[in-house]
Kinemage of the C-alpha trace (Angstrom):
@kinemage 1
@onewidth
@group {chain A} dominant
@subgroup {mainchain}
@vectorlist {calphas} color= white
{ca unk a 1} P 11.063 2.008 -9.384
{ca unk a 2} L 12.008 -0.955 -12.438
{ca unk a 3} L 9.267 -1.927 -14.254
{ca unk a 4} L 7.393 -5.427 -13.161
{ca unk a 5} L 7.943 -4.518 -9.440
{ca unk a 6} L 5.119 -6.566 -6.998
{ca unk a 7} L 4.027 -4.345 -4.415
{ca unk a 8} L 1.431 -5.525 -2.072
{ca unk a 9} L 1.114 -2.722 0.693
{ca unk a 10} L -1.117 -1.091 2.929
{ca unk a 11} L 0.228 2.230 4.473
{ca unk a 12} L -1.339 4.625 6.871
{ca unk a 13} L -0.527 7.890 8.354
{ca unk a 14} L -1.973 10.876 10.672
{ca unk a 15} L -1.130 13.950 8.763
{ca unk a 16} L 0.816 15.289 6.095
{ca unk a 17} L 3.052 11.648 4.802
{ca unk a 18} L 6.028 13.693 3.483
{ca unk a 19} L 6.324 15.510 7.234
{ca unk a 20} L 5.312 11.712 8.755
{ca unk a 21} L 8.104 9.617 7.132
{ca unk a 22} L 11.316 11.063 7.959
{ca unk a 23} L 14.630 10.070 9.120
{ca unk a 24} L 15.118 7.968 12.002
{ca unk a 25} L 11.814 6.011 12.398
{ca unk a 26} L 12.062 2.939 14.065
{ca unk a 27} L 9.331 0.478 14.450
{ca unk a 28} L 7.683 -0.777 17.916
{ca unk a 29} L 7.998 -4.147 18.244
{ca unk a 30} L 5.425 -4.754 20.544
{ca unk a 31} L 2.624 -2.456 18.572
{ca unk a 32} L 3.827 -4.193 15.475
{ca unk a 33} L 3.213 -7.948 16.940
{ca unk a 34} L 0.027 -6.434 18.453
{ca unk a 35} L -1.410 -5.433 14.843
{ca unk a 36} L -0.297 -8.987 13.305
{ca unk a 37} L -2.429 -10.570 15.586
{ca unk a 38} L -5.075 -8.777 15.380
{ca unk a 39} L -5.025 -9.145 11.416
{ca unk a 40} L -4.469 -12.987 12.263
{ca unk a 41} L -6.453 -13.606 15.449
{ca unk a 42} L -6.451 -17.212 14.850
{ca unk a 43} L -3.171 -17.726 13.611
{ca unk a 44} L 0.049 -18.513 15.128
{ca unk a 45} L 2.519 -16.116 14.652
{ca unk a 46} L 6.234 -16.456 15.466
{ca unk a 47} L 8.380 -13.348 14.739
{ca unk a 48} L 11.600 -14.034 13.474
{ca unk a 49} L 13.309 -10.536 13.121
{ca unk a 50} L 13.923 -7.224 11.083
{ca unk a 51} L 13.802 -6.247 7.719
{ca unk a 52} L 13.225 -2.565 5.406
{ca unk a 53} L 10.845 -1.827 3.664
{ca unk a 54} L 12.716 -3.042 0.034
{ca unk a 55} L 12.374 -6.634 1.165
{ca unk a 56} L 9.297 -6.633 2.293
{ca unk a 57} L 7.019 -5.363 -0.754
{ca unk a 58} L 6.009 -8.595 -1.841
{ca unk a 59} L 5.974 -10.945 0.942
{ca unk a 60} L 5.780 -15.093 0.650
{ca unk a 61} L 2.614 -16.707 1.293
{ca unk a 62} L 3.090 -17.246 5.183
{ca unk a 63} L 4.826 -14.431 5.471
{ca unk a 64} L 3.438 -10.884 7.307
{ca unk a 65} L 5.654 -7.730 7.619
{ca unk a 66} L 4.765 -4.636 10.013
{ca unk a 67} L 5.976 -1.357 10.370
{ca unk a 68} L 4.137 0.669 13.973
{ca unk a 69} L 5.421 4.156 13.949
{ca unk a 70} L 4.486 7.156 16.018
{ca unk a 71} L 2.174 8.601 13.635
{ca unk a 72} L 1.834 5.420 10.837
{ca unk a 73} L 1.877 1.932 10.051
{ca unk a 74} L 3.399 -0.145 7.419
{ca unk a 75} L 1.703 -3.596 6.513
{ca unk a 76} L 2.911 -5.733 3.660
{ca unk a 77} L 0.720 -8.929 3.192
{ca unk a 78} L 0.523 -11.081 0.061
{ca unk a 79} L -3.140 -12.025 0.535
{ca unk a 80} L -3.786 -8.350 -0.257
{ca unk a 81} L -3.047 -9.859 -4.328
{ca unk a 82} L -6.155 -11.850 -4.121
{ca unk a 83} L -8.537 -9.002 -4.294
{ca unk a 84} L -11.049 -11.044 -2.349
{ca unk a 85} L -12.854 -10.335 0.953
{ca unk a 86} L -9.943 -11.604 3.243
{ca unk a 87} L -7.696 -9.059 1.386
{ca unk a 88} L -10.680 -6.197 1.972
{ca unk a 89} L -10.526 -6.891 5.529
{ca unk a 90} L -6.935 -6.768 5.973
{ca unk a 91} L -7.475 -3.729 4.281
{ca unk a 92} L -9.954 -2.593 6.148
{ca unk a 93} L -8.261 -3.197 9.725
{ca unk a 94} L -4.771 -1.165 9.077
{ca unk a 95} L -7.094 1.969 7.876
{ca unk a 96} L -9.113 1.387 11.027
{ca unk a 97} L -5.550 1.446 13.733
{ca unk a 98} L -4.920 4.442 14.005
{ca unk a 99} L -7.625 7.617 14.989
{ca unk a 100} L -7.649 10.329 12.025
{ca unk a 101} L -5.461 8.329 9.854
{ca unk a 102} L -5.427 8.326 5.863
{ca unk a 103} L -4.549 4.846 4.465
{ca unk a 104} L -3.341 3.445 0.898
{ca unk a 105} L -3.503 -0.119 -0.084
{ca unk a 106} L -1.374 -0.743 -3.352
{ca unk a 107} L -1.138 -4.000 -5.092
{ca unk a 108} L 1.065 -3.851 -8.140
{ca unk a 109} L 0.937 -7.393 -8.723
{ca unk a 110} L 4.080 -7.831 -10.990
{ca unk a 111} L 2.900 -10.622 -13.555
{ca unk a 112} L -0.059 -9.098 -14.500
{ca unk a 113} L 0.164 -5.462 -15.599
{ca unk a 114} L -2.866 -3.830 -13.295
{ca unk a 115} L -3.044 -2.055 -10.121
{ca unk a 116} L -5.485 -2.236 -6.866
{ca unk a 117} L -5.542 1.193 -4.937
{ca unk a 118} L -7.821 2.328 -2.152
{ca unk a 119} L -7.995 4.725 -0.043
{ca unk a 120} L -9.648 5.606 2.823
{ca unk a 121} L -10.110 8.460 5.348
{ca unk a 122} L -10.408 7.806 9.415
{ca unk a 123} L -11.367 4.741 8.510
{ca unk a 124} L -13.799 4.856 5.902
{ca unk a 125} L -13.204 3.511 2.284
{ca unk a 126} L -13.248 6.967 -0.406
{ca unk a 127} L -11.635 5.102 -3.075
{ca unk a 128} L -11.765 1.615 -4.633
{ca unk a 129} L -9.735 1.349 -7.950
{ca unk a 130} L -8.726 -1.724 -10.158
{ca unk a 131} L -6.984 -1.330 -13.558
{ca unk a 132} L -5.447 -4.221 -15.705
{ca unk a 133} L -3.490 -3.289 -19.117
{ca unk a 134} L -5.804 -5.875 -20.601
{ca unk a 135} L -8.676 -5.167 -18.971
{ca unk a 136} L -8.618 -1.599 -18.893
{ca unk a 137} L -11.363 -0.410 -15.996
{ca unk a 138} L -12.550 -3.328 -13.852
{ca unk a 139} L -13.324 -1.263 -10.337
{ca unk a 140} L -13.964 2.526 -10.628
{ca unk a 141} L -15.815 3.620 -7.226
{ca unk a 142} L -15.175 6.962 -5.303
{ca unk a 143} L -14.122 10.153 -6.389
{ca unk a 144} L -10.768 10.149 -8.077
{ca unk a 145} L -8.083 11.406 -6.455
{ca unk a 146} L -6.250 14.652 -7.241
{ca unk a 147} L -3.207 12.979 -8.174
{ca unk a 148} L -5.143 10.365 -11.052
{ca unk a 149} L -6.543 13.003 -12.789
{ca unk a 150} L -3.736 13.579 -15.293
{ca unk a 151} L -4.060 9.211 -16.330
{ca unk a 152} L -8.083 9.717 -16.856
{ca unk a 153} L -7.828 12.199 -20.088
{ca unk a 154} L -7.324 9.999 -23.142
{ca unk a 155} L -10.609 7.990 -21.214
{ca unk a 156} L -12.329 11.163 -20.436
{ca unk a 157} L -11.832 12.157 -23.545
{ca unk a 158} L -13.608 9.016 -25.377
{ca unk a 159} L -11.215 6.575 -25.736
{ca unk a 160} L -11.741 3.310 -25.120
{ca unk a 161} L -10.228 2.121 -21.820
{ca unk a 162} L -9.117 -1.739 -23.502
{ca unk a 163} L -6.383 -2.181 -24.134
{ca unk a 164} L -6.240 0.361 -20.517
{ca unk a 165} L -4.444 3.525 -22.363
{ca unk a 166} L -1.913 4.371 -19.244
{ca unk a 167} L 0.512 2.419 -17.146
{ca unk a 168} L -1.391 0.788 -14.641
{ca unk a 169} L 2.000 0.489 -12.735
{ca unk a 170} L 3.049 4.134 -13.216
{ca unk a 171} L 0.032 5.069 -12.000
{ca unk a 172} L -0.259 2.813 -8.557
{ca unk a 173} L 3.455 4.410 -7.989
{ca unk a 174} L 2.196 8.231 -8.280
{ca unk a 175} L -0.780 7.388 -5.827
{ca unk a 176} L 1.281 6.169 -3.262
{ca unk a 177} L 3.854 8.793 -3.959
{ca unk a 178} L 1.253 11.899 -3.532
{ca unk a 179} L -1.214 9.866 -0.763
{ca unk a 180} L 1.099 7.496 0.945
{ca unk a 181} L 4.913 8.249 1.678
{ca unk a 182} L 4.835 11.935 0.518
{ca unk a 183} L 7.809 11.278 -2.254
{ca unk a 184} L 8.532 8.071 -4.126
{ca unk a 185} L 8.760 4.846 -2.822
{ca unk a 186} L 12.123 4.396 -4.777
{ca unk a 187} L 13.136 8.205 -3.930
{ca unk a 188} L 15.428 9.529 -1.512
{ca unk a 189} L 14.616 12.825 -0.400
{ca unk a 190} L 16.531 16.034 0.754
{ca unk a 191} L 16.054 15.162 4.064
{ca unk a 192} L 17.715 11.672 3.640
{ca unk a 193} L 14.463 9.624 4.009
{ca unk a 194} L 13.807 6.702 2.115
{ca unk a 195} L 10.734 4.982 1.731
{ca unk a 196} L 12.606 1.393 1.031
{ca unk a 197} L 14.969 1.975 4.551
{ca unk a 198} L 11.589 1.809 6.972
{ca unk a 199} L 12.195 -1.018 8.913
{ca unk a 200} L 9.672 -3.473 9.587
{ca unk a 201} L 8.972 -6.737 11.662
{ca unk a 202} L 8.816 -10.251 10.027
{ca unk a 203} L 6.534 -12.648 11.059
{ca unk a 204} L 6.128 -16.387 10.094
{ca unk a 205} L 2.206 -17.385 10.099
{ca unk a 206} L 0.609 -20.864 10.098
């Protein structure tokens, strides 16, 4: 994936993601309208068609995308950027859909060089992660995941984590390649599949 990509995405799955997203998912309409109003209760939501994945990653402000699959869901929301407690619960609900699920929320937010990543299991929040370039470290809580391990050295190892000493981009797009989709967002796999074809349902909100 290009460098300065904005990503704001929360994906969830019941069992192994690489097995989960294959070829030939198609997205329930009705489930998917069902979820948007559920994350919007008091909203009014008109749905105005289909889209993939590749348009959806960074949505505009009244804008709501949803992919409802057999085994996972696809939200892309904008207010996930804000980082605030409307963007925690919207977080909160698409880890809560679906029974046994794992879910990743990514925000890559494009003009500042950082990354937002949690992850939960059956519901319940694990991880909680925010990284700036500038910043370094502003959120560390939960155990780190497997696939962060290699990014934390140079920090483990005493250096100082301003300016942040890893890609905070590189390293959203290896989470959600090892804990959400299974291969990279930008990759097509052997099997065809690719994370930027899933096709999702637009909604308008206000």
């Amino acid at each position: 994936m290009p460098k300065g990509w904005s990503v704001a995405l929360a994906c969830a799955s019941v069992g192994e993601p690489g097995r989960v997203f294959r070829p030939g998912l198609s997205s329930d309409a009705e489930a998917a309208a069902g979820l948007a109003h559920r994350l919007y209760p008091a909203a009014t939501l008109v749905e105005t068609g289909g889209t993939t994945l590749d348009f959806a990653l960074w949505p505009y402000d009244d804008e709501l995308f949803v992919g409802s699959y057999d085994d996972a869901l696809v939200v892309c929301d904008r207010r996930l950027f804000c980082l605030d407690d409307d963007a925690r619960r919207v977080a909160d609900t698409v880890a809560a859909v679906l029974p046994d699920a794992t879910c990743g929320v990514l925000v890559l937010p494009g003009v500042v060089d950082g990354c937002w990543f949690r992850w939960y299991e059956r519901g319940r929040l694990l991880r909680d992660i925010i990284v700036t370039a500038e910043d370094g470290v502003v959120v560390d809580q939960g155990k780190r995941l497997p696939a962060e391990e290699p990014f934390w050295k140079e920090i483990d190892a005493g250096v100082p984590d301003v300016p942040l000493p890893f890609d905070p981009q590189k390293f959203g797009l290896e989470l959600a390649q090892t804990c959400m989709f299974g291969r990279g967002i930008a990759d097509r796999g052997d099997d065809g599949f690719l994370p930027l074809e899933l096709p999702l349902r637009r909604f308008r909100l206000s």
